[in-house]
PLY file of the C-alpha trace (Angstrom):
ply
format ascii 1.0
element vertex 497
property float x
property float y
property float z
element edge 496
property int vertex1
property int vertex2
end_header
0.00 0.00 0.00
1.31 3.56 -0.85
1.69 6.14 1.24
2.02 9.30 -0.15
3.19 11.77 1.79
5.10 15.51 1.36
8.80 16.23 2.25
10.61 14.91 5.23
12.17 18.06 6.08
8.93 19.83 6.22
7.80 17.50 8.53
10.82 17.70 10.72
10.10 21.86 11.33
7.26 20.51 13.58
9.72 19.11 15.73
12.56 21.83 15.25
11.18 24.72 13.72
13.46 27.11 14.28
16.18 25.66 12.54
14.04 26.56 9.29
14.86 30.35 9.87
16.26 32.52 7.48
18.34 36.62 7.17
16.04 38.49 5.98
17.40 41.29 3.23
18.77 45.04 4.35
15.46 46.16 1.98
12.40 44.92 0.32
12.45 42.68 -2.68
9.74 40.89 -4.39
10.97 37.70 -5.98
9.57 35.07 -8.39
11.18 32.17 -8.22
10.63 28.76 -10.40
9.15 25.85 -8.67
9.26 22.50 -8.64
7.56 20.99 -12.32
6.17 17.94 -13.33
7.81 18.31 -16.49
10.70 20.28 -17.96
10.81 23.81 -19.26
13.38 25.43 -22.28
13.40 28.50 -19.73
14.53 28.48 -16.06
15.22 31.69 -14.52
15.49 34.00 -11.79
14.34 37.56 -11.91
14.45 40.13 -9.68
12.08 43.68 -8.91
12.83 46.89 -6.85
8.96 47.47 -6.64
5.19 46.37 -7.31
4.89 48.95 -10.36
7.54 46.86 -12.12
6.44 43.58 -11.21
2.75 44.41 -12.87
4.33 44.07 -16.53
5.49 40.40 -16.05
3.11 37.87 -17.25
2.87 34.84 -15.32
1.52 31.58 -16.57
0.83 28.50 -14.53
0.78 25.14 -15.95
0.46 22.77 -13.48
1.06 19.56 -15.42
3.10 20.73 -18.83
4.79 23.65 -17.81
6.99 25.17 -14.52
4.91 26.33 -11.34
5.80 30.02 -10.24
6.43 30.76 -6.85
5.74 34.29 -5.13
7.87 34.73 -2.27
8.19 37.96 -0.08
11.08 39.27 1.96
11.31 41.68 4.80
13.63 42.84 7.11
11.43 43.11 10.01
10.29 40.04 11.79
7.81 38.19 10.62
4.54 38.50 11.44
1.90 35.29 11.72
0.56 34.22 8.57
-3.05 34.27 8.34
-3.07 31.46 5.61
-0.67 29.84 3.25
-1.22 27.92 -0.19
1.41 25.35 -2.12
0.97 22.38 -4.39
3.24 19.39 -5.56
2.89 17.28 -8.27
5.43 13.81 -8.65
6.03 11.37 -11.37
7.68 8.62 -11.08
8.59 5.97 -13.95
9.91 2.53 -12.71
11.11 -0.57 -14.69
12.28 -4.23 -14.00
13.15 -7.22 -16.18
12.73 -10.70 -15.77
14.84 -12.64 -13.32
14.87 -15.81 -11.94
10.83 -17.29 -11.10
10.70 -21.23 -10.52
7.48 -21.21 -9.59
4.75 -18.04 -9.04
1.48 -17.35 -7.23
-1.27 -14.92 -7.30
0.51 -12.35 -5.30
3.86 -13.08 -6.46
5.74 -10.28 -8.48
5.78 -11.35 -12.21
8.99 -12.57 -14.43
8.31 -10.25 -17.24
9.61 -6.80 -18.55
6.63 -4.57 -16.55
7.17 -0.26 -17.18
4.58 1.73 -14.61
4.11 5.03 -13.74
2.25 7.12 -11.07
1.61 10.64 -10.50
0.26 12.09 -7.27
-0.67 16.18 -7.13
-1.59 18.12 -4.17
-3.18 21.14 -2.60
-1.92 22.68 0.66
-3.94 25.03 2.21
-3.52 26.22 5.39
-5.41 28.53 7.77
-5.26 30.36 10.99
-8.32 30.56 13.17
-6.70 32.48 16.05
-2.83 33.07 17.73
-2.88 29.28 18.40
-5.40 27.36 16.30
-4.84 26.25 12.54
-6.55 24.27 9.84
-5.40 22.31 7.23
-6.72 20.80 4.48
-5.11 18.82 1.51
-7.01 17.54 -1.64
-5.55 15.21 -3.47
-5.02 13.37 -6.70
-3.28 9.91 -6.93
-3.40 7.29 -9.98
-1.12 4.92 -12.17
-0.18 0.90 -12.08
2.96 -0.88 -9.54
4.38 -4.44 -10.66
2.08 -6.58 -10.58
-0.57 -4.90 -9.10
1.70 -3.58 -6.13
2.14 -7.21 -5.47
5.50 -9.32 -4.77
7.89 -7.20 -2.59
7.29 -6.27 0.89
9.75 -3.93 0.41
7.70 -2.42 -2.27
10.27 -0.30 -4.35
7.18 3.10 -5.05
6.64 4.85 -2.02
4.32 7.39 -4.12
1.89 4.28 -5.63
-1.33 4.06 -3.89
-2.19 0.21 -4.17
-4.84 0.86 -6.56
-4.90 -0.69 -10.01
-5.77 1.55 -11.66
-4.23 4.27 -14.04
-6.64 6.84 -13.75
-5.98 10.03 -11.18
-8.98 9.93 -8.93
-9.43 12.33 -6.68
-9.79 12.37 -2.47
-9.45 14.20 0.77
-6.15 13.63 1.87
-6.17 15.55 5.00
-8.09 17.87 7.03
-7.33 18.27 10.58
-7.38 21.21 12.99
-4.38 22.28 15.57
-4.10 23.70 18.82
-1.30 24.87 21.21
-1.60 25.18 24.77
1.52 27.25 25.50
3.72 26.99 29.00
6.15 29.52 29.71
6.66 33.02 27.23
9.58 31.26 25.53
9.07 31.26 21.49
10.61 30.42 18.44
10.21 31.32 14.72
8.53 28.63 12.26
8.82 29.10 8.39
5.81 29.00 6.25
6.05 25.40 4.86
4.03 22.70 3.66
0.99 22.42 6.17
2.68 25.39 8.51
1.23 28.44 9.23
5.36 30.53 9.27
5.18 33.02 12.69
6.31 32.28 16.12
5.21 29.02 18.14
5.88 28.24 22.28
8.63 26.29 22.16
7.26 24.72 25.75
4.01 23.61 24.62
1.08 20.86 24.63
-0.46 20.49 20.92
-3.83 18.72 20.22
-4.26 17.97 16.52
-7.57 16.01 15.42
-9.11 15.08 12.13
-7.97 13.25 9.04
-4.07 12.61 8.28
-1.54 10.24 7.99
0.96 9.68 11.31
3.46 9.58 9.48
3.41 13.27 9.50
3.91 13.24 13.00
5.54 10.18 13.41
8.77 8.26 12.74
10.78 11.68 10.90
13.68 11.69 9.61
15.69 13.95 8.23
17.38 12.38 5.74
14.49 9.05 4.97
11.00 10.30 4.85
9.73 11.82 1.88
9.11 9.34 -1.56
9.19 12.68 -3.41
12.43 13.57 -2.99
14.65 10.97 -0.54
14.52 7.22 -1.07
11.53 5.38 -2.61
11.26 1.88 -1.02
8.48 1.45 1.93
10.67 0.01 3.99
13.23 2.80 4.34
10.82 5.80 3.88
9.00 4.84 7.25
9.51 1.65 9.21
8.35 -1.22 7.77
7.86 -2.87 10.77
4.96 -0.28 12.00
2.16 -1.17 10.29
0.31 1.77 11.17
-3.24 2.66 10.72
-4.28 3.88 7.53
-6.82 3.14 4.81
-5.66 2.07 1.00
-3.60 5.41 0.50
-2.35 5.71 3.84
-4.22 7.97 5.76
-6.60 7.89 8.46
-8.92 9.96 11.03
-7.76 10.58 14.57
-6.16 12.85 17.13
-2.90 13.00 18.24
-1.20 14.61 20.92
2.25 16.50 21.80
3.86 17.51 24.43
7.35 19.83 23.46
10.22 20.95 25.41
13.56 22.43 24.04
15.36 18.87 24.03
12.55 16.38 23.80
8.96 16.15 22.73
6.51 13.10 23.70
3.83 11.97 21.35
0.78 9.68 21.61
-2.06 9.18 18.80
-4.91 7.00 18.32
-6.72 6.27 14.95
-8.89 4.32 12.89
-8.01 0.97 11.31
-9.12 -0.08 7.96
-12.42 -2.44 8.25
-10.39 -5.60 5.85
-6.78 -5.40 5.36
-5.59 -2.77 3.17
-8.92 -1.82 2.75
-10.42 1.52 1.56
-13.27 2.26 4.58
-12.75 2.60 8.56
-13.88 0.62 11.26
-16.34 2.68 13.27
-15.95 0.18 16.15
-13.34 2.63 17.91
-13.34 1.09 21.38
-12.87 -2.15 20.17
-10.84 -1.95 17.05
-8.54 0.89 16.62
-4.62 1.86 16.50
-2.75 3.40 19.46
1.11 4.70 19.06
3.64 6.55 21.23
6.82 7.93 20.41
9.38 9.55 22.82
12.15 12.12 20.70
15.58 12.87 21.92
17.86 15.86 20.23
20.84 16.17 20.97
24.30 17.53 19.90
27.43 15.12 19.16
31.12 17.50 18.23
28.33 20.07 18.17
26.50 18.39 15.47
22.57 17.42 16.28
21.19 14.42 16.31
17.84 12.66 17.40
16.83 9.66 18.69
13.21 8.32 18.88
11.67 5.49 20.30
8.33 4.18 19.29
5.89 1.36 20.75
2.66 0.64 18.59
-0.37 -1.62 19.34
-2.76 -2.22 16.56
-6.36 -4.19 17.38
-8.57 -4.89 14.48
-10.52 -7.31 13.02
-7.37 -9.41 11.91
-6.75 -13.28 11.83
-4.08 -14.94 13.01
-1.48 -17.41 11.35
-0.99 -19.92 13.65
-4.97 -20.90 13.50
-4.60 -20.40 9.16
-2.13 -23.22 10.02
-4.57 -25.65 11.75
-7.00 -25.77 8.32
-6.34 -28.39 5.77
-5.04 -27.83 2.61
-4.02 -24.32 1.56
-4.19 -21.97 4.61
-6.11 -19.15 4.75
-5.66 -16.06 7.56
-8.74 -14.11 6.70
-11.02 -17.18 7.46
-9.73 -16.57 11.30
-10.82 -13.41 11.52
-12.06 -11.73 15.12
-12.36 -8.07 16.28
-10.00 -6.75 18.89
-6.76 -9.13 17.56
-3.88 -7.49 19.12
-0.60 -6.53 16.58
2.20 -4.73 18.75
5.40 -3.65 18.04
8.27 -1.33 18.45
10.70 0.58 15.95
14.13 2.87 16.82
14.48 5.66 14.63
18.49 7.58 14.52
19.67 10.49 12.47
23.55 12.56 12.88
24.59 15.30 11.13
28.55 14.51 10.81
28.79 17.70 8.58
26.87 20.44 7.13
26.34 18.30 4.27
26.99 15.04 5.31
24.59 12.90 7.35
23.85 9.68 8.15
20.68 7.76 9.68
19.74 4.04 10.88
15.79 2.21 12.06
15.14 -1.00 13.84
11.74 -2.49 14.18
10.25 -5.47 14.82
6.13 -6.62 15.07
5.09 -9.68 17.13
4.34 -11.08 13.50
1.72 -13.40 15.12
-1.44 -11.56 13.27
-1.67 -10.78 9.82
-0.56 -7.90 8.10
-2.92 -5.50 7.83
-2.38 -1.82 6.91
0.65 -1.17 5.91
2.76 -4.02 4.74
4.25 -7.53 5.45
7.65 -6.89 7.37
8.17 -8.17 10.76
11.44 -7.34 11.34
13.55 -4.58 10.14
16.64 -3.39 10.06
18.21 -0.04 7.67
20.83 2.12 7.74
22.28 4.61 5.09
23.89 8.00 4.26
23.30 11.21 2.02
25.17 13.40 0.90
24.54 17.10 -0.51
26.35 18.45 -3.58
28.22 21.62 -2.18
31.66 19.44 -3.13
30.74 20.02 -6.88
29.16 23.13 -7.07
25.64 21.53 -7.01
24.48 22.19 -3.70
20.76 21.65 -3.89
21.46 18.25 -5.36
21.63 14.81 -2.81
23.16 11.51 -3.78
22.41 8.81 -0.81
22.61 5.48 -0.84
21.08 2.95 1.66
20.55 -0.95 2.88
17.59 -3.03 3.99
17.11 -6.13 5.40
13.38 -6.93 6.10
12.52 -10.30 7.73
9.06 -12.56 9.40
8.31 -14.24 12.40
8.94 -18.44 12.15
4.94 -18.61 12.04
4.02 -16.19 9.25
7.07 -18.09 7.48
5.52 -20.97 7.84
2.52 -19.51 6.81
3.58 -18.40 3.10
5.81 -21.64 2.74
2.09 -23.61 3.05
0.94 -21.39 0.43
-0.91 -18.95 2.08
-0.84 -15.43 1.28
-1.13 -11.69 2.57
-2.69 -8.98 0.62
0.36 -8.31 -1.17
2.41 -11.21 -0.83
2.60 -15.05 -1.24
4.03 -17.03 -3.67
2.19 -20.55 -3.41
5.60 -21.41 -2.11
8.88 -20.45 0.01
12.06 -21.00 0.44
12.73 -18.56 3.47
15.36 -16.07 3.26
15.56 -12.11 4.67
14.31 -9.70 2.04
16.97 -7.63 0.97
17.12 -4.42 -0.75
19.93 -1.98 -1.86
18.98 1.94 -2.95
20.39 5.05 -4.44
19.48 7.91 -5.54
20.65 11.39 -6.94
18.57 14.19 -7.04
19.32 17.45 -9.43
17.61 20.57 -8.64
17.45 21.33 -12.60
16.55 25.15 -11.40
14.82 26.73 -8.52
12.42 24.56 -7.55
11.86 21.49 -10.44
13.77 18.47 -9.39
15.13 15.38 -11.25
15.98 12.22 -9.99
18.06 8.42 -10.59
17.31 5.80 -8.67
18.04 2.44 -8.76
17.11 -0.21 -6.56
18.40 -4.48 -5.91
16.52 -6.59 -4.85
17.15 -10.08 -2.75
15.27 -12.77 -2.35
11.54 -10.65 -3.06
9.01 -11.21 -0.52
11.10 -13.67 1.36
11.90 -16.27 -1.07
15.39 -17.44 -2.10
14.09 -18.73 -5.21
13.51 -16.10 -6.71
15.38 -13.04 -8.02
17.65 -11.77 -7.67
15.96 -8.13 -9.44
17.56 -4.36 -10.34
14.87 -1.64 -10.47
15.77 1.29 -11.89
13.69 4.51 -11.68
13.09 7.97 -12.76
11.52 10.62 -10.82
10.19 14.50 -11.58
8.85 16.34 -9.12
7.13 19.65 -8.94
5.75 22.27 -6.01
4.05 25.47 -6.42
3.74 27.73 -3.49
2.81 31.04 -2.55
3.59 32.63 0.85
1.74 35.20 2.30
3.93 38.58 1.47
1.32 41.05 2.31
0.21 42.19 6.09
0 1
1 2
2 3
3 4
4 5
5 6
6 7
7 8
8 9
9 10
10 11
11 12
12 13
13 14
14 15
15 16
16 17
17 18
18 19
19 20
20 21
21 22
22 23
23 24
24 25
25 26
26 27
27 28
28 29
29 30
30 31
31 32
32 33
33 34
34 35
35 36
36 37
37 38
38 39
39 40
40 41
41 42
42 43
43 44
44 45
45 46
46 47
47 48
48 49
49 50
50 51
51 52
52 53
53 54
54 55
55 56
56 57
57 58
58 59
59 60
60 61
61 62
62 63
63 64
64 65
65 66
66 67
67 68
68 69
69 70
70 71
71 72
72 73
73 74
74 75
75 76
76 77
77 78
78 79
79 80
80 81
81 82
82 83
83 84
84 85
85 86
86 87
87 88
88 89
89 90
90 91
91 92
92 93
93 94
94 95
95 96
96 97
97 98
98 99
99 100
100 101
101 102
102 103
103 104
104 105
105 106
106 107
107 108
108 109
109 110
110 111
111 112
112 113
113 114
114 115
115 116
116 117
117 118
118 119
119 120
120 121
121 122
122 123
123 124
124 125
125 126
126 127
127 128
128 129
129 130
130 131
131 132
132 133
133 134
134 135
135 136
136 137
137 138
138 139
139 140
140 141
141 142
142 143
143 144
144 145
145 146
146 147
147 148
148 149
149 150
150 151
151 152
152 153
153 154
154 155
155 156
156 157
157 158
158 159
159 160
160 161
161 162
162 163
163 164
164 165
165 166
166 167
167 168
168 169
169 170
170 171
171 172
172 173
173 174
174 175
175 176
176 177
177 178
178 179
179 180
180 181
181 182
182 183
183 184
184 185
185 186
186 187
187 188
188 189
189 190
190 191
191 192
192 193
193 194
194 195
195 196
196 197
197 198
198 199
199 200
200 201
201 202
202 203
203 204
204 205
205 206
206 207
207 208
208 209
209 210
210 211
211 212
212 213
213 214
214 215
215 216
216 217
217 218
218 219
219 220
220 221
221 222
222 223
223 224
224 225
225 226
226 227
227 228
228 229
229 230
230 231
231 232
232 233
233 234
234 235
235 236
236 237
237 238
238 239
239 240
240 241
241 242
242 243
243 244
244 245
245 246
246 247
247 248
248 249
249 250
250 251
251 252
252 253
253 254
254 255
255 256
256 257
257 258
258 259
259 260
260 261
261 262
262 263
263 264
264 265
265 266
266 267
267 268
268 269
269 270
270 271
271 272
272 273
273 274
274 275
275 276
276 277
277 278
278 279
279 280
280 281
281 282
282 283
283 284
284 285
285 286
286 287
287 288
288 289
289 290
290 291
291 292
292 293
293 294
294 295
295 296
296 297
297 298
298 299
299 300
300 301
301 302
302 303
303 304
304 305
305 306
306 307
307 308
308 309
309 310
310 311
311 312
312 313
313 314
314 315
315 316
316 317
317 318
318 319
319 320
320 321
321 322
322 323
323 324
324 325
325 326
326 327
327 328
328 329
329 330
330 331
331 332
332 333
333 334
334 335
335 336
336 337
337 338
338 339
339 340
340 341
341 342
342 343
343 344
344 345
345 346
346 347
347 348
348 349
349 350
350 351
351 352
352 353
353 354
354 355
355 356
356 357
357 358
358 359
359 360
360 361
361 362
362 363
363 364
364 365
365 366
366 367
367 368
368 369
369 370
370 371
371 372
372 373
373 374
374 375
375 376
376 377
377 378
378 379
379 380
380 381
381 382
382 383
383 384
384 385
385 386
386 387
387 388
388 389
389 390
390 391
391 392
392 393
393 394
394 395
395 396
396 397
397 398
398 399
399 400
400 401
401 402
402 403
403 404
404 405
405 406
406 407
407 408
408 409
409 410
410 411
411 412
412 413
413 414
414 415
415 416
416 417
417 418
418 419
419 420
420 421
421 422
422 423
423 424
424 425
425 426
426 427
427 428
428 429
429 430
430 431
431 432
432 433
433 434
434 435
435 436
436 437
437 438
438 439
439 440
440 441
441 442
442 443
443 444
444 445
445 446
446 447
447 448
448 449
449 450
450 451
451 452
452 453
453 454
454 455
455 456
456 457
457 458
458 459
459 460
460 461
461 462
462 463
463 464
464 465
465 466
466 467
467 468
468 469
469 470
470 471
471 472
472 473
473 474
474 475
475 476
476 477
477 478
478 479
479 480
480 481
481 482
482 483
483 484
484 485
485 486
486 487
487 488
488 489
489 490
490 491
491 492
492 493
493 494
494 495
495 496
């Protein structure tokens, strides 16, 4: 199942916004700046205006899906005031192959041995709005469409972070989010917040006790990372963009409705959210049955400085209850084994995940997650990876002149419990993987990318994925996928008082 969701370090101001700060100029300037595209454009410039009367006799032309975005951007030198509202958009392609590769046997759910190009797009609206000095809301329509191998099938480690698990390649439209925000502040202490993605730029308390309700994905307040969490722009693979292992609550394209719940000091910040699970596995509608069937998380995060670099450490615990089966019953039935025939409400899915990012330089970093499920109940929202361990680097292009480019590399090893083995080697399946077969080995999966800023604001990007023993099974594979990704943002920040 994809989860689509917008750039890790956008996320990561929630947590440290004022490290988002930025001089203002000794005078005002009005700027318009390209934006990241969808597609490519024969002109990418920059141009600069002394005053309003000049800026009147530019045309500007938007095309959202052909064309570059333009981005109006205002600069002051006195301190900025709250923003009232703020409005962006993205828009991300991404084009994936694979060949064929070594496939003794297949199943329903297994990925196919045959040449397979996809594509999918997602595009987005970002609007936020302030209700008062401490209340926002945010809403976020969305578009999402295209095909994954095989039906999104065959790699728990699926390699398209961006690919709803819909087969279908058709954009539909949905509601992506819309959830309101309150802080309770402690203390007169503040700090300055940029206008980003989904947040309102002003100051914030940094002591303070936030209450946000409605419907999101938590992964936007969740498991961050600087330097793995965002499909658009960092590394593709499910398993390395969040933690595999955390199969959070979410419906077919990854979000949810729920409330969740932060307390923030300078150093640390404690979180706790509960939310609705999907009513079938990967399924598109919620279970209403809250008290019963529902998803609970906490996460504790730690920053801190190492040779007066910072860091952060979080620790999450998760406990999922829903109407799930379980695979030690599927493995009492004759013949072929079947989890959803064991189905009850309240099954209990727990788990925990370690999440670690260092800066070792201002444009070096590197970042590391553990996590690990009880893998005794099916898997049910997110995907099938009981165990799971990553680490990588990344690695910004000031060394060659480029530096709004990243080239990062990372490794994955996903693994399941002895039971859900057994399970798949029986010939049972989950809802994305099973090969009638199995031959049990830990999935692995190598990444890279390289991202080009091809001007202000439109991005290119290489990756290229390997893949071990897909969806568990040492006979099969080995794969390489390579990909190609354009992504695009229009924004424009409130410049006027």
């Amino acid at each position: 199942m994809g989860k689509p969701v917008q750039a890790a370090e956008a996320a990561a101001n929630r947590s440290q916004p004022g490290t988002w700060a930025r001089q203002n100029q000794a005078k005002r300037n009005i700027i318009v700046r390209v934006s990241p595209g969808l597609l490519s454009s024969p002109h990418c410039v920059v141009h600069r205006f002394e005053s309003m009367k000049q800026l009147r006799y530019i045309p500007i032309s938007v095309c959202l899906f052909s064309g570059i975005g333009w981005q109006l951007m205002a600069q002051d030198p006195a301190p900025a005031e709250s923003e009232k509202w703020n409005l962006s958009y993205q828009a991300t392609s991404i084009g994936q192959y694979h060949g064929t590769f070594r496939s003794p046997y297949a199943d329903q759910f297994s990925l196919q041995n045959y040449p397979e190009r996809d594509v999918s797009l997602t595009s987005t609206i970002y609007l936020g709005l302030r209700l008062n000095n401490s209340t926002a809301l945010y809403f976020n329509p969305e578009i999402a469409g295209g095909r994954g191998f095989s039906g999104v099938n065959g790699l728990a480690n699926s390699s398209n972070g961006e690919l709803p698990r819909v087969a279908s390649a058709t954009p539909k439209p949905y509601i992506a989010r819309l959830y309101i925000t309150h802080d309770f502040a402690f203390g007169n202490e503040h700090e300055t917040v940029e206008s980003d993605v989904n947040q309102l730029g002003g100051e914030r308390p940094v002591n303070r006790y936030t209450v946000t309700a409605g419907r999101f994905t938590l992964t936007d307040f969740f498991d961050q990372n600087k330097y793995s969490h965002d499909p658009r722009s960092q590394f593709m693979g499910w398993g390395v963009m969040y933690n595999g292992a955390w199969d959070y609550p979410a419906d077919v394209r990854g979000y949810t409705w729920g409330w969740v719940h932060e307390l923030n000091r300078r150093n640390w910040t404690l979180r706790y959210a509960s939310a609705a699970m999907p009513r079938v596995a990967n399924g598109l509608r919620y279970d209403r049955r809250l008290w019963r069937n529902r998803g609970d998380v906490v996460e504790g995060e730690f920053r801190f400085q190492t040779a007066k670099r910072p860091g952060t450490l979080r620790v999450l615990h998760y406990q999922n209850r829903a109407n799930a089966g379980r695979y030690a019953e599927a493995l009492l039935q004759s013949g072929r084994p079947d989890v959803t025939a064991t189905r009850r409400n309240g099954t209990l899915k727990y788990g925990f995940g370690v999440n670690a990012e260092q800066e070792l330089s201002s444009d070096l970093g590197v970042f590391a997650r553990l996590g690990w499920n009880d893998g005794k109940s099916e898997s049910f929202a997110f995907t099938a990876i009981d165990r799971l361990a990553t680490g990588g680097v990344s690695l910004k292009g000031t060394r060659w002149h480029r530096k709004f480019d990243t080239v990062a590399t990372e490794f994955t090893a996903g693994g399941i419990s002895g039971v859900h083995a057994s399970y798949l080697a029986r010939g049972g399946s989950d809802f994305l993987i099973g090969d009638g077969r199995l031959q049990y080995g830990p999935e692995y999966i190598w990444e890279s990318y390289y991202n080009a800023r091809l001007c202000p604001g439109l991005f290119l990007s290489f990756d290229l994925q390997h893949v071990s023993n897909p969806a568990y099974n040492q006979d099969r594979g080995p794969l390489w996928i390579p990909s190609i990704r354009v992504h695009m943002e229009l924004s424009k920040k409130t410049f006027t008082r």
